[in-house]
C-alpha positions in Angstrom: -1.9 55.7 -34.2 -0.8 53.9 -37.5 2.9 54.7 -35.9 2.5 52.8 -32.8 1.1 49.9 -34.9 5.3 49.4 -36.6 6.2 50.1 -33.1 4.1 47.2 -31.8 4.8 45.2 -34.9 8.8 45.6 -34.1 8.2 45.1 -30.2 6.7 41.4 -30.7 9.5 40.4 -33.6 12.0 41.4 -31.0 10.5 39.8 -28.6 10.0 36.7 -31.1 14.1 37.3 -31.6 14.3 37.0 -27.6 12.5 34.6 -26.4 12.1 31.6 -28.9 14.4 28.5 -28.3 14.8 28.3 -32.0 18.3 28.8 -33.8 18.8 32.2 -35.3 16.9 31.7 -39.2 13.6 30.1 -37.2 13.3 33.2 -35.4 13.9 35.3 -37.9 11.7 33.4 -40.2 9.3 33.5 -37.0 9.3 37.5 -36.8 8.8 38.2 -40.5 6.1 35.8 -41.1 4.2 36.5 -38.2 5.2 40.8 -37.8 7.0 41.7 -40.1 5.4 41.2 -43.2 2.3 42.7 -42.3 4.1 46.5 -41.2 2.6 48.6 -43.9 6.1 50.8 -43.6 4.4 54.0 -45.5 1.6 54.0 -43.2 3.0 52.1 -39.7 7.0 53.6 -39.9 8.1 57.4 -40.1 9.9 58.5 -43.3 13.1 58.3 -41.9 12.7 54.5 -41.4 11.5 53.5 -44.8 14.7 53.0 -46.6 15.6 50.5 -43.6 13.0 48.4 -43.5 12.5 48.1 -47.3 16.4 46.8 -47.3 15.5 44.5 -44.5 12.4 43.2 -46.1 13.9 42.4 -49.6 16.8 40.9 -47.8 14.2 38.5 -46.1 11.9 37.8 -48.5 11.7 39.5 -52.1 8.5 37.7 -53.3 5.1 39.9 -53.6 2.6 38.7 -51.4 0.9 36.8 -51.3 1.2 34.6 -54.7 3.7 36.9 -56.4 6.9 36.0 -57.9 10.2 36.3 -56.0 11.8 34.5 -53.1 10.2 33.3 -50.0 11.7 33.7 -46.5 12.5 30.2 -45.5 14.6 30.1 -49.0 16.2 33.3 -48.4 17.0 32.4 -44.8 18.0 29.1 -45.8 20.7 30.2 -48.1 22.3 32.9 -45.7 24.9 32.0 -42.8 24.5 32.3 -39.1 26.5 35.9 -39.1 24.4 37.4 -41.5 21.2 36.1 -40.1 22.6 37.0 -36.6 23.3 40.8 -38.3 19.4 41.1 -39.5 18.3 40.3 -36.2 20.4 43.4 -34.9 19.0 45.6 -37.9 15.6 44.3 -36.3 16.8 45.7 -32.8 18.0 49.1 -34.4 15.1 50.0 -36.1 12.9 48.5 -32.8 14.9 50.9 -31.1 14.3 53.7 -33.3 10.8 53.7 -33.1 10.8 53.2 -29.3 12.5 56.8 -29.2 10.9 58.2 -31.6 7.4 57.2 -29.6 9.4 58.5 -26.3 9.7 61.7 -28.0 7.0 62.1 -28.9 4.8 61.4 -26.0 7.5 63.4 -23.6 6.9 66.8 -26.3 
């Protein structure tokens, strides 16, 4: 079931992504805090989805959690611009979508 946890995980940051009236980086910043950061990707993602959600979490936040050094979200988000925030919300989506057929798959096999 640990699968359908990152599933779940990634349903409620796109629907974070969706439905909040916030501009682009609050949502995002919204997702990761709140989903996001708390997929364990080895046990709650398939192998194939690793590499893509470790890019997309060191993109949004670099800092070991919870007291660790790095950079935190909000700075990370802060720096970026609307297009590249706007493109992180699509990775989101893909990998959203990803697991949603993978799940499909494997419930229709």
């Amino acid at each position: 079931m640990a699968l359908d946890d990152g599933r779940q995980r990634f349903t409620r940051a796109v629907g974070i992504l969706a439905d909040e009236k916030d501009r682009i980086k609050e949502r995002l910043l919204i997702a990761y805090a709140s989903q996001l950061s708390l997929v364990n990707a080895k046990e709650d993602l398939p192998p194939e989805l690793l590499n893509d959600y470790y890019t997309l979490r060191n993109v949004l936040s670099d800092a070991d959690m919870p007291y660790g050094n790095g950079e935190r979200a909000a700075k990370k988000l802060q720096h970026m611009n609307e297009d590249e925030a706007s493109a992180l919300a699509s990775k989101i989506f893909s990998i959203f979508l990803a697991l949603s057929d993978r799940m499909s798959r494997q419930t229709a096999g």
